[in-house]
N, CA, C and O atoms as a Maestro MAE file, in Angstrom:
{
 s_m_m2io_version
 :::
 2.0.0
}

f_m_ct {
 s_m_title
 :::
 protein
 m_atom[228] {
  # First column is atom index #
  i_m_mmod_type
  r_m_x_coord
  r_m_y_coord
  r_m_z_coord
  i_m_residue_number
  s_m_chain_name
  s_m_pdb_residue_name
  s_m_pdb_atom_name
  i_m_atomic_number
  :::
  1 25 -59.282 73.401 35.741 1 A "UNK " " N  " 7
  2 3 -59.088 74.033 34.447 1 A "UNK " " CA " 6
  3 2 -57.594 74.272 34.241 1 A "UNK " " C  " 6
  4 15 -56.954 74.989 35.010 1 A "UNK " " O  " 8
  5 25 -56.979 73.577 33.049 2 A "UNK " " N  " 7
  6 3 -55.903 74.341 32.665 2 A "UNK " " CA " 6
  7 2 -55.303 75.454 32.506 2 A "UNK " " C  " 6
  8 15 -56.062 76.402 32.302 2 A "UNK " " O  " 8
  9 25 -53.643 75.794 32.538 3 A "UNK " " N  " 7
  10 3 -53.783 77.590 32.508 3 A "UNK " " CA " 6
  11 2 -53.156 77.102 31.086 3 A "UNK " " C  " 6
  12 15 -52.745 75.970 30.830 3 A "UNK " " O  " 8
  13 25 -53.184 78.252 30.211 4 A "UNK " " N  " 7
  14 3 -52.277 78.722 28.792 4 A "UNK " " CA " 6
  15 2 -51.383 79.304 29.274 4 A "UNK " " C  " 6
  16 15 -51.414 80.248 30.063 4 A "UNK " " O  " 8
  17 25 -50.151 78.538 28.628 5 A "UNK " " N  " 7
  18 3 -49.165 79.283 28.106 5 A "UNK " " CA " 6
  19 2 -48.356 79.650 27.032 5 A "UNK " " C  " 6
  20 15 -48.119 78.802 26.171 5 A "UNK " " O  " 8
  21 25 -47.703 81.230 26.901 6 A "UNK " " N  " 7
  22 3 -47.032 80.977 25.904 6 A "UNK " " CA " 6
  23 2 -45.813 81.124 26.085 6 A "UNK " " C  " 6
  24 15 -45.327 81.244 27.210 6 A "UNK " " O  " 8
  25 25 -45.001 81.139 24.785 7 A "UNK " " N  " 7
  26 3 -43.752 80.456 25.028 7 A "UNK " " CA " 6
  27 2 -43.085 81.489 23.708 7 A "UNK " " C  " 6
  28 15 -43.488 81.246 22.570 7 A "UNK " " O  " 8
  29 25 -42.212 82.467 23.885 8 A "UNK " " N  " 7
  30 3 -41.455 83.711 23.302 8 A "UNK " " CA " 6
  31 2 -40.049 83.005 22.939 8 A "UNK " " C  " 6
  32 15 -38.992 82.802 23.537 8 A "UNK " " O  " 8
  33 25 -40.468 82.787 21.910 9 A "UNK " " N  " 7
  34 3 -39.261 82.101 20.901 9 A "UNK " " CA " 6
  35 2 -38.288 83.113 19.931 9 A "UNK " " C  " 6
  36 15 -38.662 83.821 18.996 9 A "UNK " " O  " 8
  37 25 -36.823 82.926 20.512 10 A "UNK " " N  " 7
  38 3 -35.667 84.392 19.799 10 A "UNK " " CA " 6
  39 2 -34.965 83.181 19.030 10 A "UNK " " C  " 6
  40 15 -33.979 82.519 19.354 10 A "UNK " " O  " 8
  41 25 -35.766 83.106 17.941 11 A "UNK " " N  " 7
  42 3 -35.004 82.034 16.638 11 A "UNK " " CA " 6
  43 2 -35.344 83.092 15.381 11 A "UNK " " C  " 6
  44 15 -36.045 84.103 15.358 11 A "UNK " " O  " 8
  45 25 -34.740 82.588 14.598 12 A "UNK " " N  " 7
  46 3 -34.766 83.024 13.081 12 A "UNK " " CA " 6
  47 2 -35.860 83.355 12.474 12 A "UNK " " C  " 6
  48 15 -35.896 83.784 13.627 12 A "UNK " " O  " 8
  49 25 -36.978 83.660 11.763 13 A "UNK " " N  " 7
  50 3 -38.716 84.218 11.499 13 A "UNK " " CA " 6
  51 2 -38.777 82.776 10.633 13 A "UNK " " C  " 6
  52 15 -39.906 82.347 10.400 13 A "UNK " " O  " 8
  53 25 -37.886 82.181 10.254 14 A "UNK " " N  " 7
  54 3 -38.324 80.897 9.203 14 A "UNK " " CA " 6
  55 2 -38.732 79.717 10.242 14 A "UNK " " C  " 6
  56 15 -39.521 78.801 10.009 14 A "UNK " " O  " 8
  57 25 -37.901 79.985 11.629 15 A "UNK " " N  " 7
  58 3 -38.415 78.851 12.301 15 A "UNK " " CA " 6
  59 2 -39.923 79.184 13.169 15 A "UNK " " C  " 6
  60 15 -40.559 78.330 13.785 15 A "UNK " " O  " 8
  61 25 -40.402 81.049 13.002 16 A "UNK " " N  " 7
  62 3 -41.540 81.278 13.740 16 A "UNK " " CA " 6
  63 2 -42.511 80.031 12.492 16 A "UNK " " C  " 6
  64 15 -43.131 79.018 12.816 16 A "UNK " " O  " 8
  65 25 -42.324 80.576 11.165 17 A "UNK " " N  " 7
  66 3 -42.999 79.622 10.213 17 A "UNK " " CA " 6
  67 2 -43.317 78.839 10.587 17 A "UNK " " C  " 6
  68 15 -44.518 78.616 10.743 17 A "UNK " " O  " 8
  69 25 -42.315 77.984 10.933 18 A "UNK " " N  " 7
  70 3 -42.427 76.420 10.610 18 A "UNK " " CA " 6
  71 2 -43.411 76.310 11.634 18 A "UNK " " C  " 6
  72 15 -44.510 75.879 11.286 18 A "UNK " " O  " 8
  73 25 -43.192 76.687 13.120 19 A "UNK " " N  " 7
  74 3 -43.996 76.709 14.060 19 A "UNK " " CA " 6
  75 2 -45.736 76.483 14.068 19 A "UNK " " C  " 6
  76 15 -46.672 75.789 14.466 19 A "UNK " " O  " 8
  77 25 -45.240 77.885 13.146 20 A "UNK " " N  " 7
  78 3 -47.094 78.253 13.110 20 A "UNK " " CA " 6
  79 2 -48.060 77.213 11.482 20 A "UNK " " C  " 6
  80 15 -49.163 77.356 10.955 20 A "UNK " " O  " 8
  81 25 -47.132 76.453 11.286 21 A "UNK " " N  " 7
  82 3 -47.330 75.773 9.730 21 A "UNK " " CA " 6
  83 2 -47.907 74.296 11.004 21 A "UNK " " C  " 6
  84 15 -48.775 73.448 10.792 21 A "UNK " " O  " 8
  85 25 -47.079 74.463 12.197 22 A "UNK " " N  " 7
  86 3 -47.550 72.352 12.883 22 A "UNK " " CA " 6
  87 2 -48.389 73.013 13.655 22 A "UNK " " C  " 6
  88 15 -48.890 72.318 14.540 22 A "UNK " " O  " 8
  89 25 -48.758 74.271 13.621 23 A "UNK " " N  " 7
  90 3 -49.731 74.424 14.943 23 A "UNK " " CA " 6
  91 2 -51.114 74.796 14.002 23 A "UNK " " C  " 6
  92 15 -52.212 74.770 14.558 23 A "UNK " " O  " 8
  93 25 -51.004 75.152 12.514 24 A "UNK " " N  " 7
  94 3 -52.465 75.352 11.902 24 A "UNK " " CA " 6
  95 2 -53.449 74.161 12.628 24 A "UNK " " C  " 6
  96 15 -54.482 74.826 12.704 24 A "UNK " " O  " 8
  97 25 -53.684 73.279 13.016 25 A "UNK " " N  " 7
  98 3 -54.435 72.403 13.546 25 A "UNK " " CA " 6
  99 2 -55.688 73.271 14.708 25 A "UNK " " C  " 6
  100 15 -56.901 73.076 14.795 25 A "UNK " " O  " 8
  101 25 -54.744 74.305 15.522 26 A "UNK " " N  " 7
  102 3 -55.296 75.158 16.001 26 A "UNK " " CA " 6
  103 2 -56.541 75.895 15.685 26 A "UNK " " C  " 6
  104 15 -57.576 75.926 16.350 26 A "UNK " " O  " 8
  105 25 -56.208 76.635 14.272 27 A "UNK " " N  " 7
  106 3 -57.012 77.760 13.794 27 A "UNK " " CA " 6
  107 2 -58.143 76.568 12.698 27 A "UNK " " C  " 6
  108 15 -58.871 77.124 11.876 27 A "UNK " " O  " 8
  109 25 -58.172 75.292 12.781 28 A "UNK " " N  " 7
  110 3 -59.269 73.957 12.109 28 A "UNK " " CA " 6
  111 2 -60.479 74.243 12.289 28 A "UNK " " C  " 6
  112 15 -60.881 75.012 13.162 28 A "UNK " " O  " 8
  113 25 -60.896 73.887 11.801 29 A "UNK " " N  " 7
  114 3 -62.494 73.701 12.358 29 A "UNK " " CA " 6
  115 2 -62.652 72.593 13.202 29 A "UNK " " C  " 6
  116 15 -61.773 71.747 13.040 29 A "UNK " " O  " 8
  117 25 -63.388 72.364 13.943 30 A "UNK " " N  " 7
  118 3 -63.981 72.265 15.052 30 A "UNK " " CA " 6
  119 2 -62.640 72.350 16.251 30 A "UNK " " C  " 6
  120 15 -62.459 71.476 17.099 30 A "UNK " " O  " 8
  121 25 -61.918 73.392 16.124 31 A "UNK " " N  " 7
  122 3 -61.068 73.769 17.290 31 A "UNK " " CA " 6
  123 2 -61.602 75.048 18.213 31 A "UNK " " C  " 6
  124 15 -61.986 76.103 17.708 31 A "UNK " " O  " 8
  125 25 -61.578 74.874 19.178 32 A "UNK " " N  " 7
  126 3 -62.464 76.082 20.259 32 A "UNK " " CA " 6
  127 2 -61.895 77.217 20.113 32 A "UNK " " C  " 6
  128 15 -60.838 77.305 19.488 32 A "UNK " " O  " 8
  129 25 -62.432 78.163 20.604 33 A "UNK " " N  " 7
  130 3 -62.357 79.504 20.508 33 A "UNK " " CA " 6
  131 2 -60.877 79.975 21.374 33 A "UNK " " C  " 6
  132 15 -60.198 80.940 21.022 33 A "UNK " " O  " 8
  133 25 -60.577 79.179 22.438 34 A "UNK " " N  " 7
  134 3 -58.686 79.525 22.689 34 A "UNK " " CA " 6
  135 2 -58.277 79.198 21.658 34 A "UNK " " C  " 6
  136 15 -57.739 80.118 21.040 34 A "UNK " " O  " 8
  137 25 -58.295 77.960 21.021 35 A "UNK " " N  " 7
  138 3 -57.216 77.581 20.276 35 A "UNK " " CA " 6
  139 2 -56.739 78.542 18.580 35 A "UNK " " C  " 6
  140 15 -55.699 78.697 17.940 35 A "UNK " " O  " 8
  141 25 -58.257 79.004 18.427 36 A "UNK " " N  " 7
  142 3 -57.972 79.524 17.173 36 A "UNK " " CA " 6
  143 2 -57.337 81.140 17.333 36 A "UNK " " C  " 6
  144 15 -56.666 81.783 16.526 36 A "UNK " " O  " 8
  145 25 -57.834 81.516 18.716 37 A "UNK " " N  " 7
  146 3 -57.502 82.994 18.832 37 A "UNK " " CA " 6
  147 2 -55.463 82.746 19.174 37 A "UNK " " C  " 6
  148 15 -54.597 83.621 19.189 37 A "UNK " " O  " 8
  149 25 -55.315 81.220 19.398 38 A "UNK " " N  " 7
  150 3 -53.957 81.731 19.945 38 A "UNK " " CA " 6
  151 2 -53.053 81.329 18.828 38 A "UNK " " C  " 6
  152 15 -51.841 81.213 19.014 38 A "UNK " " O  " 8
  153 25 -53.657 81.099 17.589 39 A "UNK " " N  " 7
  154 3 -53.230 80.899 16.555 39 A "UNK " " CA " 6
  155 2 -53.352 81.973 15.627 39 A "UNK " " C  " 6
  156 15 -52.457 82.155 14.801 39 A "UNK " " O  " 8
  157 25 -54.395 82.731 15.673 40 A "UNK " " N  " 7
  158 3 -53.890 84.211 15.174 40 A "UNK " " CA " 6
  159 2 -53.185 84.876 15.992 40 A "UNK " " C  " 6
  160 15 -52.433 85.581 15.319 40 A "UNK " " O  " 8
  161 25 -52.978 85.073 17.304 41 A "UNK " " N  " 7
  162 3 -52.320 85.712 17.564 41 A "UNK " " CA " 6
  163 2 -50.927 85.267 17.125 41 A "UNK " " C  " 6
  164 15 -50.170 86.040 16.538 41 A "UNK " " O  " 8
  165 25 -50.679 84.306 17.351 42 A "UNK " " N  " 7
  166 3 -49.406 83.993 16.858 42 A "UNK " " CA " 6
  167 2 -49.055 84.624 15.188 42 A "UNK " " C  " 6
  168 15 -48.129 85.345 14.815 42 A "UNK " " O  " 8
  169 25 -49.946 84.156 14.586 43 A "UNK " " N  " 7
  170 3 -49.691 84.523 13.224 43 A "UNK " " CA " 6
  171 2 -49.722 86.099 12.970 43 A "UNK " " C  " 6
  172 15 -49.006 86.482 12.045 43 A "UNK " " O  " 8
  173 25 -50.428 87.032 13.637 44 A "UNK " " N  " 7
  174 3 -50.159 88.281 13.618 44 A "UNK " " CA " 6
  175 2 -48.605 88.774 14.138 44 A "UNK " " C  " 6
  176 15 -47.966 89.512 13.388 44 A "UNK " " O  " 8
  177 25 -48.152 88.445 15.138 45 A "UNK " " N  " 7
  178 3 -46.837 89.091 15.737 45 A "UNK " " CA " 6
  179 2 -45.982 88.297 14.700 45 A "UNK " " C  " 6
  180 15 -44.828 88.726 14.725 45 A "UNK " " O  " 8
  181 25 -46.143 87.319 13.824 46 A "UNK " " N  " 7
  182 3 -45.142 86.828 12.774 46 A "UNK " " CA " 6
  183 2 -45.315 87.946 11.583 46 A "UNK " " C  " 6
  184 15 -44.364 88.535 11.069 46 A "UNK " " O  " 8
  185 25 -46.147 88.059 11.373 47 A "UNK " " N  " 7
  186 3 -46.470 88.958 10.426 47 A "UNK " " CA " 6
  187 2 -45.788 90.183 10.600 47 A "UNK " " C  " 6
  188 15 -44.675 90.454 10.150 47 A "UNK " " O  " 8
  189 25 -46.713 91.097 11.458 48 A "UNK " " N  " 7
  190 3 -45.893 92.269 12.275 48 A "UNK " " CA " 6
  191 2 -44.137 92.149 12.076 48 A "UNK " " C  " 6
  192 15 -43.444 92.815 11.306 48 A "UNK " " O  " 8
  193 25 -43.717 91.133 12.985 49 A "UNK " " N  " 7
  194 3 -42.160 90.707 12.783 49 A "UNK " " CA " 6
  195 2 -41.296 91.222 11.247 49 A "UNK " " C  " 6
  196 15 -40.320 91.927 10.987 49 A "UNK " " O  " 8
  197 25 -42.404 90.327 10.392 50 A "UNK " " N  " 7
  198 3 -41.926 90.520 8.836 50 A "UNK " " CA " 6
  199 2 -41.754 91.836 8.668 50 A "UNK " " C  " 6
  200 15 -40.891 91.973 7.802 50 A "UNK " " O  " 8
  201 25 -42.107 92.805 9.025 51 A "UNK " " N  " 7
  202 3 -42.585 94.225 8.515 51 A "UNK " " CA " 6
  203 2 -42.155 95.274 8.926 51 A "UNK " " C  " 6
  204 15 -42.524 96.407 8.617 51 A "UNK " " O  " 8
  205 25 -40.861 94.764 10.083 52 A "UNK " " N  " 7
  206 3 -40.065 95.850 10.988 52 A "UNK " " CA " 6
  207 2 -38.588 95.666 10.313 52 A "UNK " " C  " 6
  208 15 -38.255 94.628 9.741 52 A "UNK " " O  " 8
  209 25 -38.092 96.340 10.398 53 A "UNK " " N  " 7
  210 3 -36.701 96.718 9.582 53 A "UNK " " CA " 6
  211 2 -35.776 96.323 10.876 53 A "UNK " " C  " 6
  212 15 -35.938 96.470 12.087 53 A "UNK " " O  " 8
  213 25 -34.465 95.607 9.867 54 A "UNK " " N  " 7
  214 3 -33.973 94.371 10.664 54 A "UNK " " CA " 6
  215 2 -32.640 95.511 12.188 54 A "UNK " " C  " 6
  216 15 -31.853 96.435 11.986 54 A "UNK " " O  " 8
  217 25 -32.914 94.993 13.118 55 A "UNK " " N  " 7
  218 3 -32.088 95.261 14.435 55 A "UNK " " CA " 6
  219 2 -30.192 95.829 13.701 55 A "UNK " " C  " 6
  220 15 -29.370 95.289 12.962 55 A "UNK " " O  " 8
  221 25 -30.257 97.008 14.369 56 A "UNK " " N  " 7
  222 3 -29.180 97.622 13.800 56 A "UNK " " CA " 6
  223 2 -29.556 98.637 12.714 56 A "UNK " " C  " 6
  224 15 -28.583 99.189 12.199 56 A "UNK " " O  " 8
  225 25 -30.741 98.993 12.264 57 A "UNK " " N  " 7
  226 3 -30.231 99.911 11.441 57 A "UNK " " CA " 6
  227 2 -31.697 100.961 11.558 57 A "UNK " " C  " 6
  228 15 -31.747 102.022 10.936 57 A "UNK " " O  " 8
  :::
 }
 m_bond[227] {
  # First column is bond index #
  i_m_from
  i_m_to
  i_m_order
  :::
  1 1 2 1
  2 2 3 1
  3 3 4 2
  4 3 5 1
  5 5 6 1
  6 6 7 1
  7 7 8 2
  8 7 9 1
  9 9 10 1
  10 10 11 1
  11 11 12 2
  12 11 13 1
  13 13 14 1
  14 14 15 1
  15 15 16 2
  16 15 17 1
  17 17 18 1
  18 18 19 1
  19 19 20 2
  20 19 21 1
  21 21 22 1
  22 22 23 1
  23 23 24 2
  24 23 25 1
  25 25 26 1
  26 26 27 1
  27 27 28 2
  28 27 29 1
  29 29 30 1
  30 30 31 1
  31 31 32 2
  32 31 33 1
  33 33 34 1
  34 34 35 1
  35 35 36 2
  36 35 37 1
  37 37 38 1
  38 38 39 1
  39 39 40 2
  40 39 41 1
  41 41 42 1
  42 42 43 1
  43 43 44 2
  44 43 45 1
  45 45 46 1
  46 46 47 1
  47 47 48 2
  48 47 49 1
  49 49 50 1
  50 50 51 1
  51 51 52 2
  52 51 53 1
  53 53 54 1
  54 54 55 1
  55 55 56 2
  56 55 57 1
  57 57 58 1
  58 58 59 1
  59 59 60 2
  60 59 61 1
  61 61 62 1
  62 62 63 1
  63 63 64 2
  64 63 65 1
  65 65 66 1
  66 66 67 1
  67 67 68 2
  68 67 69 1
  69 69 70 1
  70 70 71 1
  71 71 72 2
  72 71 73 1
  73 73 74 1
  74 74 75 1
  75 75 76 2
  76 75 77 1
  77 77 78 1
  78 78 79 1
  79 79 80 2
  80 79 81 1
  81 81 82 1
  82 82 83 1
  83 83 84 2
  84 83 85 1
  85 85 86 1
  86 86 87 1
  87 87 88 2
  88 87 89 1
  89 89 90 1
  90 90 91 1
  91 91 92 2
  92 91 93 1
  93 93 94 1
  94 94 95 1
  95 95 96 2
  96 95 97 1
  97 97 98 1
  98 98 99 1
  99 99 100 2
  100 99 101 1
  101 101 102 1
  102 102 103 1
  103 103 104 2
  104 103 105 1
  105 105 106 1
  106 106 107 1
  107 107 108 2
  108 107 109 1
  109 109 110 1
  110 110 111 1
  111 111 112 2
  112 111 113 1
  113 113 114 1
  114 114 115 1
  115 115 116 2
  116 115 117 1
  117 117 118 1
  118 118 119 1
  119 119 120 2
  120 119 121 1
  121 121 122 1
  122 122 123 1
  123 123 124 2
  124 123 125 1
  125 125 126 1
  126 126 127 1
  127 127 128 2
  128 127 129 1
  129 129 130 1
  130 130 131 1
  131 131 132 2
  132 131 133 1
  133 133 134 1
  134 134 135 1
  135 135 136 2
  136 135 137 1
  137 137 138 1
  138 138 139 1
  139 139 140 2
  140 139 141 1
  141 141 142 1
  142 142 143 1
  143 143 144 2
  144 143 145 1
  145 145 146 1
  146 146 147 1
  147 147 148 2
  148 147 149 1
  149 149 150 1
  150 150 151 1
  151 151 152 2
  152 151 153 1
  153 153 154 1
  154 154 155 1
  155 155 156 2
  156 155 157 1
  157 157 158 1
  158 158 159 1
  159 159 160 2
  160 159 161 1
  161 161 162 1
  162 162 163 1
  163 163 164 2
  164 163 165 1
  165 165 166 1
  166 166 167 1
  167 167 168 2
  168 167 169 1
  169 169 170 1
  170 170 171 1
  171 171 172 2
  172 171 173 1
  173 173 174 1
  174 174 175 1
  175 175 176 2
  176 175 177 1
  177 177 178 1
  178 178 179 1
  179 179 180 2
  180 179 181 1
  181 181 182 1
  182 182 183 1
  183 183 184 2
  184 183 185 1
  185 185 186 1
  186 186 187 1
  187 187 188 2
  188 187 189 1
  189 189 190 1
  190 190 191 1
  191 191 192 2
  192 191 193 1
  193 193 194 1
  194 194 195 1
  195 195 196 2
  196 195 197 1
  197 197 198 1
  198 198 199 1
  199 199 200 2
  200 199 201 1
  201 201 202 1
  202 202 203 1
  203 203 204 2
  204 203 205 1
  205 205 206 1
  206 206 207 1
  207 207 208 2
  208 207 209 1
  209 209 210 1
  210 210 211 1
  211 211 212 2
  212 211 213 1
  213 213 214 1
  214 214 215 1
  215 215 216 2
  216 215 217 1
  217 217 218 1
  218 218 219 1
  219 219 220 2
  220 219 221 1
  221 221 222 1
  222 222 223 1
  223 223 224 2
  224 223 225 1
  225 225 226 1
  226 226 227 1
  227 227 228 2
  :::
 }
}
């Protein structure tokens, strides 16, 4: 069995986007139950991200 990993990316929130825009394939239908949960998760901590007031102030 394979292990998952993830991978904590310190880029700009436009490139978390783009990310999570080539990985929708994930959250598809007929994609298994890892793949879609690690595609919301992803899309939640982008979200979250959006919603915190920017470093420094």
């Amino acid at each position: 069995m394979a292990k998952g990993y993830s991978i904590r990316l310190t880029v700009p929130l436009e490139l978390h986007h783009a990310a999570l825009q080539q990985s929708a394939a994930l959250a598809a239908e007929g994609a298994g139950p890892a793949e879609r949960k690690a595609y919301r998760v992803n899309a939640t901590r982008i979200q979250a991200a959006e919603h915190q007031p920017p470093p420094g102030r």
